[in-house]
N, C-alpha and C positions, 0 to 999 in steps of 0.2 A: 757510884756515890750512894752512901745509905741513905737511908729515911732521914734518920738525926741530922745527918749533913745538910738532905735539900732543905728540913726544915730551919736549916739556922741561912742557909744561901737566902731561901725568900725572907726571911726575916730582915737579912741585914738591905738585900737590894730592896723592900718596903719600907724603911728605917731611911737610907741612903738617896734612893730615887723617889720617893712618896707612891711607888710601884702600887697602883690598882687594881685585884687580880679582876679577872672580868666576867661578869656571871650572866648563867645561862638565859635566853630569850630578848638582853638587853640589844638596844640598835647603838654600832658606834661607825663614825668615818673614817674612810683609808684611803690609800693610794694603792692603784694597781703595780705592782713589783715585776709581773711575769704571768705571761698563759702559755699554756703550753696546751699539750694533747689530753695531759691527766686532770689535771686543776689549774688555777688561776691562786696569786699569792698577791697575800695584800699586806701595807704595812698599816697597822691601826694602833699604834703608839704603847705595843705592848711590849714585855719586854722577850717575846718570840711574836715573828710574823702567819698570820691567817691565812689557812688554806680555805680555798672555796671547791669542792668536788666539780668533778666534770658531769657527774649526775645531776647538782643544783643549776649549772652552764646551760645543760638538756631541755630545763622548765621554761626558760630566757625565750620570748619569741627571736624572730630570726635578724631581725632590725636591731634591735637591744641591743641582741648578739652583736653583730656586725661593729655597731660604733664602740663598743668597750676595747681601749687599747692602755699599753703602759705609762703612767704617767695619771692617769685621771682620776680624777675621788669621785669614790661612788660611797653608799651609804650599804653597810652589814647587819646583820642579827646574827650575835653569837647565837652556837645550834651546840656545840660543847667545848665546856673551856680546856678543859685535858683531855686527850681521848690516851686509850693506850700507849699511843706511843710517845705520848707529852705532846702531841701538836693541839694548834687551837683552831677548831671547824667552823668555819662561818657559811654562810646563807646573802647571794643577794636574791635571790625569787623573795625568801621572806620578808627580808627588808623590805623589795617589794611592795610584796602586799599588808604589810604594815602600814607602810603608808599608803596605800589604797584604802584599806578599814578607815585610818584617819580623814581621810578627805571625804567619804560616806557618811562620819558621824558630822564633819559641820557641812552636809548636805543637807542632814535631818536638822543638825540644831538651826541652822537659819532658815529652813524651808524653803531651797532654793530649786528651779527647776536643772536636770540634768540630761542630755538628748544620750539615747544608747541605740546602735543597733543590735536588733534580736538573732539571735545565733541560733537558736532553737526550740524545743518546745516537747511538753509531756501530757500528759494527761491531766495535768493539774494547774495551767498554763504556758506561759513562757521563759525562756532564757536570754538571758544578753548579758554583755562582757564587759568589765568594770576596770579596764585595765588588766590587772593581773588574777580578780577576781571575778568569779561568776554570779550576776546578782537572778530575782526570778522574781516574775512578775502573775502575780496570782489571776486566773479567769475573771476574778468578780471585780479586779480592778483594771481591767481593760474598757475602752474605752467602746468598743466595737459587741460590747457582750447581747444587749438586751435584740440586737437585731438579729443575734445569730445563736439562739440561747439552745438548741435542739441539734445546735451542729458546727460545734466547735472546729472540726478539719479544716474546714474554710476559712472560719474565721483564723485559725494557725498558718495557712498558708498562704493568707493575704499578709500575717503579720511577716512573715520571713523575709530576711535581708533588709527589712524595711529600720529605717533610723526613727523614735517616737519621744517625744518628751514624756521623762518620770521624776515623779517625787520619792525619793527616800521615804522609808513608810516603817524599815530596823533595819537596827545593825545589830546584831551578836558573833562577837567573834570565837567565842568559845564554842557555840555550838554551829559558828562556820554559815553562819544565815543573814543573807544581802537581801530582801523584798523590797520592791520598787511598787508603786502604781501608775498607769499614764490618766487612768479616772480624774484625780485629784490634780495632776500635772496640767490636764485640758482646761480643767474648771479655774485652775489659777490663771492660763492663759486668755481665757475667754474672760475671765475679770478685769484682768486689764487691759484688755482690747477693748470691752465694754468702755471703761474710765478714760482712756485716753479718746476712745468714740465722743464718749459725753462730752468731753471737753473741748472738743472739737464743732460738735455740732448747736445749732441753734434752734429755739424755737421759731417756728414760719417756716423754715427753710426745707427747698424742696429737691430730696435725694435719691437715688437710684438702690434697689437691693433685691436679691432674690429669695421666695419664698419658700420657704424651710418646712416648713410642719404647718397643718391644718389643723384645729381643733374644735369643737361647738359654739367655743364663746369667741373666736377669731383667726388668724393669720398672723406665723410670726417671720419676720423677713430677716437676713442677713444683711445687716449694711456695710460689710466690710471687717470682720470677725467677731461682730455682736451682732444679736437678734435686735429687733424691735416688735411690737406688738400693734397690729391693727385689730382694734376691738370690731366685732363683729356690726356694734350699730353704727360702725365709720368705714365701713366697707364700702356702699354705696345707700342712696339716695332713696331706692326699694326695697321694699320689703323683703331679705330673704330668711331663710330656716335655717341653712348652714353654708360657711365660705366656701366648700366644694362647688357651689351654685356660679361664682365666678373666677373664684382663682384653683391654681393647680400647683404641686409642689414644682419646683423649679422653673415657675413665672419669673420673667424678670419684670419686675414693676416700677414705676414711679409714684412717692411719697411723699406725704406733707407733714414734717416736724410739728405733733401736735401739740406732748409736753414732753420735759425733761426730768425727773425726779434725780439727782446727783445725788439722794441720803441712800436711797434703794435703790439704785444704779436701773431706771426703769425707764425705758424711751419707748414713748406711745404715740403711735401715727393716726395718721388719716388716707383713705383713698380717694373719697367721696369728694372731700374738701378741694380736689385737683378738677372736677366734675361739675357741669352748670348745676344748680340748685335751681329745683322748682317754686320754692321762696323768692328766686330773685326775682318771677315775672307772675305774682299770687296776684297783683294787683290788677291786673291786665286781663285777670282770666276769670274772677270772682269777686263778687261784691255784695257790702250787707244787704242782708235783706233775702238774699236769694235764694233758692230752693235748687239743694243739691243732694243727690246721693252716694250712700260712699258702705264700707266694711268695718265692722266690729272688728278691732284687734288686738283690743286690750282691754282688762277693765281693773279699776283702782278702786278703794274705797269713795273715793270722791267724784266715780262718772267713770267716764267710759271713755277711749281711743278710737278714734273712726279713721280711716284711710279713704281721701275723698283721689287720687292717685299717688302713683309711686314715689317715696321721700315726700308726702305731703299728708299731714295730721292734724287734726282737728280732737279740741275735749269736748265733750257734749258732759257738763256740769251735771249731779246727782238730780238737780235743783230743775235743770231743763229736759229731767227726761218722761215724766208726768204730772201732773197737777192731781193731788198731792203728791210731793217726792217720794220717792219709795223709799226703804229702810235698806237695801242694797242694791247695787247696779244692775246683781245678777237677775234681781226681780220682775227686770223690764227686759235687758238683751242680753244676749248673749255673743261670745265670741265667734266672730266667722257671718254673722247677722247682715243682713243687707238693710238697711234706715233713709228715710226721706228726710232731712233734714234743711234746718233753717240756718245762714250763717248768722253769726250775733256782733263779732270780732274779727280784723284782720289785724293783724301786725308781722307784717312779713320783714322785718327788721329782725324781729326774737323769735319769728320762726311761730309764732302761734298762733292760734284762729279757734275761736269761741264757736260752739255749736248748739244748737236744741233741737228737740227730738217734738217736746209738747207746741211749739209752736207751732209745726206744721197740722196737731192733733186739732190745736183750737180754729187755726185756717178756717183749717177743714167743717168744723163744727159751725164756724159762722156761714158758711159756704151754702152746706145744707138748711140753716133755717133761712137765708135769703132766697134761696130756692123754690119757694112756695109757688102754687100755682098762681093765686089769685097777686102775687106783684110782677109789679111792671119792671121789665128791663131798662133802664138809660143808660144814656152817656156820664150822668150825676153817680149811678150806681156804680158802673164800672169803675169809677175813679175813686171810689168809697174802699175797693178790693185792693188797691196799690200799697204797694208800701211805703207806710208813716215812717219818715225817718227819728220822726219824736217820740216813736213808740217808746213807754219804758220794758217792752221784751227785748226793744234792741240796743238798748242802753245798760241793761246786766250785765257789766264788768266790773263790778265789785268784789265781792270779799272771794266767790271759787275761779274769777278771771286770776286773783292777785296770785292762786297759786300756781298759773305758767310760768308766774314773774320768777321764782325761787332764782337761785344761783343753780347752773349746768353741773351736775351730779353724775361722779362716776359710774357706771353700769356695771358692777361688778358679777364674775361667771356663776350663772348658775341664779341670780336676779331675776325679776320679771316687772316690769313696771307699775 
């Protein structure tokens, strides 16, 4: 048949049958016709049927392979519409991974997570298998990098054979590039485990978790696929420098639900709070009036911090630390300072207790001019040295008492009081 001929036969079978001819790279469905040894024939509604090479058969894992029999539609890519010798060449590996590429791209557009096993690995990361394609998973976005930053062999044959959740992170199909991350994959996991944590849990309520990471300003625990944070001054009752002093990474500890923030997904505990408080029996053990000593261990613009024992603080007011006040705390003491000291206040309810420093100075001053040789000791004297309860030094709760009153103020890292 000439040229002129075939072209008037397709003319009229496109005229006659609406005959489509079928162009290169498109996907169409067919029915298996026949496999044989050489190829596999398909019927895809053309007006000749598609061969599939026993070379594209080759690509087919062995499963694939096994269940393709005659009779079943599978899905092609033409690969060429006429080849020499007038047949039409089709592709199922490409169909394939056509639709592998497309199920990658609404990986990425919805940001969903996807679990892969790693197949292997190079110098530049990982590999894992995407179906019919190979996706890779760059070092900076594993999840395992900052512990193992000087020696990556390890960290690759920990990852091997291992199954990991990754986010899609691109698709390019032309230049044939699948990158995944499991970095961003964790982080989306751990946010929801956090939110569904939160949602679960209660303020008061007291849970079990184990201790993750140490840091200056406190301890953060896993309570079941989210952290939570014990701040460093709710660790315990005493005075410590850093949470190494009593917790260690992989503590199993018990919690007290201290707050919940659901805007910033931020759950902050307490340990202390599961712990007697030296507050609870202040009363029992101390009283106005009386003369105690204790440690400098803080000072504010408004006085100074005293630690008369463990979890137990007193303010010794700007106002009660010399007659006249000084113009700063540090004028009179200093931090780490050992002080004889007068109680002024208890309120073991709010946890606070009013202190002076000048009280025991003036004692002291009246001490020595009663002192004198030429007076006489009594029984009228001695009762003159007791403590007035009507004193107004021990009635100074006024305006620098009111600022223990404040509302309880986050500590945030790196603060100092």
């Amino acid at each position: 048949m000439s040229n002129e001929e075939k072209k008037m036969m397709e003319k009229w079978l496109s005229e006659t049958f609406d005959y489509e001819r079928p162009k290169r790279g498109e996907l169409r469905e067919g029915t298996i016709l026949q496999i044989d040894d050489a190829h596999m024939l398909i019927d895809v509604g053309l007006k000749t049927d598609g061969l599939v090479p026993r070379s594209d058969l080759a690509q087919l894992d062995e499963e694939t392979l096994s269940e393709l029999q005659p009779g079943q539609v599978v899905e092609t890519r033409v690969i060429t519409p006429t080849d020499r010798e007038g047949e039409l060449i089709l592709s199922l590996y490409q169909a394939q991974q056509e639709e592998n590429w497309q199920q990658a791209q609404a990986l990425l557009d919805r940001g969903k997570i996807w679990e892969g096993e790693v197949i292997g690995a190079n110098r530049g990361g990982l590999l894992v298998k995407f179906e019919h394609l190979q996706g890779f998973v760059p070092k900076s976005h594993l999840w395992q990098r900052k512990q193992n930053q000087n020696d990556f062999s390890s960290v690759r044959q920990a990852y091997l054979g291992r199954t990991v959740p990754l986010n899609v992170i691109e698709v390019d199909r032309n230049q044939n590039r699948l990158v995944f991350s499991e970095r961003l994959a964790r982080k989306q996991l751990r946010a929801q485990k956090r939110k569904q944590l939160l949602n679960k849990l209660e303020e008061g309520q007291v849970v079990s978790g184990v201790v993750t990471k140490l840091v200056k300003f406190g301890a953060f625990v896993d309570l079941g696929g989210a952290d939570g944070l014990i701040h460093i001054s709710e660790l315990a009752w005493q005075h410590i420098q850093h949470p190494g002093e009593i917790l260690q990474v992989g503590d199993e500890v018990e919690v007290y639900v201290l707050r919940l923030d659901h805007n910033r997904q931020h759950i902050k505990l307490s340990r202390k709070r599961l712990q007697p408080s030296p507050w609870d029996t202040v009363d029992e053990r101390y009283a106005v009036g009386q003369q105690v000593s204790g440690t400098v261990t803080g000072l504010v613009n408004f006085g100074a911090f005293v630690r008369l024992e463990d979890g137990l603080e007193g303010l010794v007011h700007i106002s009660e630390l010399s007659d006249p006040p000084p113009t700063a705390p540090q004028d009179i003491v200093r931090p780490g300072g050992e002080l004889t000291l007068r109680i002024l206040k208890i309120d073991g309810a709010r946890q606070r207790m009013g202190l002076s420093l000048k009280a025991v100075s003036l004692q002291e001053s009246d001490e020595e001019v009663d002192e004198q040789p030429h007076q006489e000791t009594g029984e009228a004297e001695q009762e003159s040295t007791e403590t007035d309860p009507t004193d107004p030094l021990l009635q100074n709760d006024g305006f620098w008492f009111s600022l223990l009153e404040d509302e309880e103020k986050e500590t945030l890292p790196g603060e100092t009081r």
